[in-house]
N, C-alpha and C positions, 0 to 999 in steps of 0.2 A: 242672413241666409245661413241656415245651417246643412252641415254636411255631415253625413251616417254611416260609416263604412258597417256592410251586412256579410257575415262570416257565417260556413257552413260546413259539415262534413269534412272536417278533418281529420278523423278516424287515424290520430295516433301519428300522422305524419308531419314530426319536428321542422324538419327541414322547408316545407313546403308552406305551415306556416309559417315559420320566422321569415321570410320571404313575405310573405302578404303583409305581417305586420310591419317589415322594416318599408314596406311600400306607401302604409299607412300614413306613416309616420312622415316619411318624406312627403308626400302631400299634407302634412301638419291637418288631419281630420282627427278631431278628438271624443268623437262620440262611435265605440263600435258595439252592434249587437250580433250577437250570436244565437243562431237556430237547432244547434246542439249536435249531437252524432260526433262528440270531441275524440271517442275511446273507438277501444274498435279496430283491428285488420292490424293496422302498424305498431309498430313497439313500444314507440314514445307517448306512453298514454297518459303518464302522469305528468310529465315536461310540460305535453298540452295542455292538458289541465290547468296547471298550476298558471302557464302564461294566458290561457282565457279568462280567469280568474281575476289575474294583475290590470290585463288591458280590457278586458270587457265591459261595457257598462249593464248593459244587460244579458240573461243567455238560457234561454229557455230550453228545455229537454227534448233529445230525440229518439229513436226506437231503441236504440244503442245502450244509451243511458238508462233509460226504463227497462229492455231485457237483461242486460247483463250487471246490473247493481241491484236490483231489485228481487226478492225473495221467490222463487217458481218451482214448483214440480217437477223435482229431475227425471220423478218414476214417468214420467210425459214424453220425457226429451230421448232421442237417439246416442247411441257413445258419441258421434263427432259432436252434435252438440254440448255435449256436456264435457268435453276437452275444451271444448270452444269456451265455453261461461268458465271453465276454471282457471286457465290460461289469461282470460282476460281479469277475471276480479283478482289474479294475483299480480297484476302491474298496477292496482291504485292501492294505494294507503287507506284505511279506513277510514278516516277523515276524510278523506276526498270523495270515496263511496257515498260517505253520509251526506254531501256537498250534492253529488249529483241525484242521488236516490228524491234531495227538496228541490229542484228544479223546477221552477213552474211548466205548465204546459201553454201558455200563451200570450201573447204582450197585446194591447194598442196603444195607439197616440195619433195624434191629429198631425197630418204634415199639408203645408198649406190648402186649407181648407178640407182634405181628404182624410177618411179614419182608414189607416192603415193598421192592417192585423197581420200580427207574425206567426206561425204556428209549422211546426218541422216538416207535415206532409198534408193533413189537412184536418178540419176543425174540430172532427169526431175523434180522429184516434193517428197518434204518433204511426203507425205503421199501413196508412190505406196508399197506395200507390196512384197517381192521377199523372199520366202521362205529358210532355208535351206536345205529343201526337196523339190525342185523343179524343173524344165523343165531346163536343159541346157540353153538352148538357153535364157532361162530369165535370167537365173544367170548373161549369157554373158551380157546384154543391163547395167552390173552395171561396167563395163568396158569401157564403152562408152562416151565420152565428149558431152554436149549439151549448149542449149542457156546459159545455167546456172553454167556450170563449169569457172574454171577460164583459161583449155587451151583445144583446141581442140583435144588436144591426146588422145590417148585410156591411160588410169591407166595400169599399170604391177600390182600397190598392190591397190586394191581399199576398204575403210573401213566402216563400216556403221553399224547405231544400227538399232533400231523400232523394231524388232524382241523380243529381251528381252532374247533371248538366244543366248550363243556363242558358234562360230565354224568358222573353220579353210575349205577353198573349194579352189583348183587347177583345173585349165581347161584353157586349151589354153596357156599353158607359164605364167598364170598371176594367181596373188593368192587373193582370200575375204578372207577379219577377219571381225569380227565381236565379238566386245567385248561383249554382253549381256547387262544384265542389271543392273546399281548398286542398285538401289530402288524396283526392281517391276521384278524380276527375271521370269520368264516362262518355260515351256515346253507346244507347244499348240499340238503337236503329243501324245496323251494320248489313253492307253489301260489297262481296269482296267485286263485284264488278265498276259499285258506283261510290266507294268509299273513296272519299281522300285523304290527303295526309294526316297521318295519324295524329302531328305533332299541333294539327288542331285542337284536339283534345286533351293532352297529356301534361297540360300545365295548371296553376294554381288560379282558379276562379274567386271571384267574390264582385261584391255589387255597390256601387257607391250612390245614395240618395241628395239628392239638392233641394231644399225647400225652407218655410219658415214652420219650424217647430209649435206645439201646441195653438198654431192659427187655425182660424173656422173660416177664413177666408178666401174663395177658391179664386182671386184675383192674383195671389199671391204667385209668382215662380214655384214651377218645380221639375224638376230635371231628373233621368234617370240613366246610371253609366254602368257596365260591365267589363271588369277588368281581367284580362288573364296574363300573367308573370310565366316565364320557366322558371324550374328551379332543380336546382342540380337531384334528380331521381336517383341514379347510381350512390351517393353520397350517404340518402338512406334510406337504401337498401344496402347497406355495408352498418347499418347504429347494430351497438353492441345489440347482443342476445333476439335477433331480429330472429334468428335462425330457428327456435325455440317455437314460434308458433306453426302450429299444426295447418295455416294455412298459407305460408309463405309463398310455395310458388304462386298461387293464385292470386295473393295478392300482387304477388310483383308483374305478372302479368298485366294486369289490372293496370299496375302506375304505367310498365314501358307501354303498353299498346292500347291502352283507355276503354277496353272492352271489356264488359262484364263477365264473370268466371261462371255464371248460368244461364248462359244463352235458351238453352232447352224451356227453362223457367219459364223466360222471357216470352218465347213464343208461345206455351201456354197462355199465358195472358193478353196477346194483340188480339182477340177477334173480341175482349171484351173494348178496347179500343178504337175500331173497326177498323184493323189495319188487315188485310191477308197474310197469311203466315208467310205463303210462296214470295211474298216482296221485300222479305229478310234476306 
């Protein structure tokens, strides 16, 4: 039986991973993949780095990595944006830039008997948004192979972050996970009538797989667990030079209350979900 620990969107928060990994570790799982979104919001973007690096075995790129290392048109971008991309490519080293800039865009492998595909939000492109409250039939398109996967099969287990919240979704014989998030945890489904405790959300996610590795055997075990840790928030949001980014309160909002800093956004996009706005 092997055991997978799946990491996601830790956008710069030290603290929150060293927590996931030293949890890792105390469960003695030695295989962990990463689905990218390492940089990003929090300060410590090269720390992470460097420790995804060490412990990762595998770690494919997310929107993160591909906007803000990646060469783009500033004459495109607004001034916040382009505080934003400056601010962030000057916490990595250029090595490391070069590290993330080769990132693949997607893994498979077989876990007993199922081809499971990694890919950060869905199979066409690091940045398309597919809800966990969402349209069937979208859900379905992250089951789908494209120019970009590595086989033309449809996934049985297909895995993917960008959301920042985890959940578990069956449809059609074929199962999404979706670890969450270790840095920058979420719920964007918010109702100050029927919300509850925030501290549901506001801790360090990740996802641990159980199966037999490169098996075509669908006889074999396999098991699926999602894990959520606290981990001291206050602590960092005090890392040196945290201060410096241009979007700090909103991020810290973000860590203490696990809601998203674009609500407004958000609701532009539910009726493509078929959620009503009025039920936010």
């Amino acid at each position: 039986m092997t055991e997978i620990a799946i990491i996601s969107d830790i956008h710069g928060n030290l603290e929150a991973l060293k927590t996931v990994l030293k949890d890792i570790e105390k469960r003695k799982i030695k295989k962990i993949y990463c689905l990218g979104d390492i940089i990003a919001k929090g300060c410590n973007q090269q720390a992470c780095v460097d420790l995804v690096r060490e412990k990762c075995t595998i770690v494919i790129s997310g929107n993160c990595e591909d906007f803000f290392m990646n060469e783009i048109d500033l004459t495109q971008q607004n001034e916040i944006a382009i505080a934003r991309i400056n601010w962030n490519r000057k916490k990595i080293k250029q090595e490391t830039a070069q590290y993330l800039r080769n990132l693949p865009f997607c893994y498979e492998f077989y876990l007993s008997g199922r081809l499971v595909r990694l890919v950060h939000a869905h199979p066409e492109t690091c940045y398309r948004f597919i809800g966990n409250v969402d349209k069937i039939e979208r859900q379905y398109e992250l089951f789908l192979p494209s120019k970009k996967t590595l086989s033309d099969k449809r996934a049985d287990i297909l895995i993917y972050g960008h959301l920042h919240t985890p959940y578990m979704q069956k449809i059609y014989n074929r199962i999404i996970l979706n670890p969450g998030s270790v840095g920058n945890a979420l719920d964007i489904y918010r109702n100050p009538l029927k919300d509850g405790d925030e501290r549901n959300t506001t801790v360090a996610n990740y996802l641990i797989l159980r199966g037999v590795e490169d098996s075509h055997n669908w006889e074999d075990e396999i098991s699926y667990e999602i894990v959520n840790l606290n981990y001291d928030i206050e602590k960092e949001l005090k890392s040196n030079d945290i201060k410096d980014n241009i979007e700090f309160n909103k991020y810290k909002e973000e860590l203490l209350h696990g809601k998203y800093r674009d609500m407004e956004k958000v609701k532009r996009s539910l009726p493509e979900q078929g959620i009503e706005q009025d039920k936010i």
